[in-house]
C-alpha positions in Angstrom: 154.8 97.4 111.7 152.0 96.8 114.1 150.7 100.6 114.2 149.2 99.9 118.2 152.5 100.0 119.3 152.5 103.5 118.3 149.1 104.4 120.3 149.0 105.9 123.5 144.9 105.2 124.0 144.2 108.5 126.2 143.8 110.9 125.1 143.7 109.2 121.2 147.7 110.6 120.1 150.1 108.6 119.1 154.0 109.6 120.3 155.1 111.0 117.1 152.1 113.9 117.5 152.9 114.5 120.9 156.7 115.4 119.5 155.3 117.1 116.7 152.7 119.4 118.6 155.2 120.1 121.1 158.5 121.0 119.0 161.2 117.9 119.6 162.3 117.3 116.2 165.0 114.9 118.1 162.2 112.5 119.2 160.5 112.6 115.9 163.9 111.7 114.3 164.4 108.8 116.7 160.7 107.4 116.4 160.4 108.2 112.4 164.0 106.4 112.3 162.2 103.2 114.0 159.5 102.7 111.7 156.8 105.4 113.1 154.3 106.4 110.4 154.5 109.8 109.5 150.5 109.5 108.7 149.0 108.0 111.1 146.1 110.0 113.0 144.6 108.5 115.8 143.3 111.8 116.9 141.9 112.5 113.4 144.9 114.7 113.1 148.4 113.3 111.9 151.8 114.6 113.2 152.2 117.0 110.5 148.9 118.4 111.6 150.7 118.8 115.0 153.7 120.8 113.9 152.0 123.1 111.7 149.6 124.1 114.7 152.7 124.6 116.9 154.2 126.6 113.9 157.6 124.4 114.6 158.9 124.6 111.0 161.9 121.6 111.7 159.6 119.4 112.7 157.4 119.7 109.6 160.4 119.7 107.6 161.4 116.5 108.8 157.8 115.2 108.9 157.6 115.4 105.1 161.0 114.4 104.6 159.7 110.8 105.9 157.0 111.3 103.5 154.5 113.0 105.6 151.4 113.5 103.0 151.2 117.5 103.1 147.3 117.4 101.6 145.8 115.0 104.3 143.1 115.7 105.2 142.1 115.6 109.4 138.7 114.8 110.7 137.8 118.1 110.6 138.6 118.1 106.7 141.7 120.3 107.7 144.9 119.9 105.8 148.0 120.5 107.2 148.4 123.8 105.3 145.5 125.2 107.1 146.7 125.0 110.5 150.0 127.3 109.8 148.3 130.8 110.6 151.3 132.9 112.1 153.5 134.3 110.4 156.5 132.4 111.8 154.7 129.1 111.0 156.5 129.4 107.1 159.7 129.9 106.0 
């Protein structure tokens, strides 16, 4: 799919991060279910990036079951791993 189409140019995020940094794992669903790619990272940091910084353990759960790639690595050379710091951001 053409991946500009899931841009939004400013601030650099795409929609899937947006839902992923901010806990709607119904949006994800619905954009991931249209053809949204788990991995892209206009922000130099991919959606899965996003939920494991908002600690919203659903959302990276469903991330990675679209094939989200846990050991990518952000801008920052940050994997998503390394941004779940609380203690509720695991199960």
């Amino acid at each position: 799919p053409n991946s500009s189409l899931w841009l939004i140019p400013k601030p650099l995020s795409s929609p899937l991060c947006l839902a992923a940094r901010h806990g709607h794992p119904d949006c994800l669903r619905h954009l991931l279910r249209r053809g949204a790619d788990p991995n892209l990272a206009p922000g130099g940091e991919a959606p899965l990036h996003q939920a494991c910084l908002g600690a919203h353990s659903d959302c990276v759960e469903l991330l990675l079951e679209y094939r989200a790639q846990p050991n990518l690595l952000s801008e920052r050379g940050t994997a998503p791993l390394h941004l779940c710091t609380s203690r509720d951001s695991l199960r």
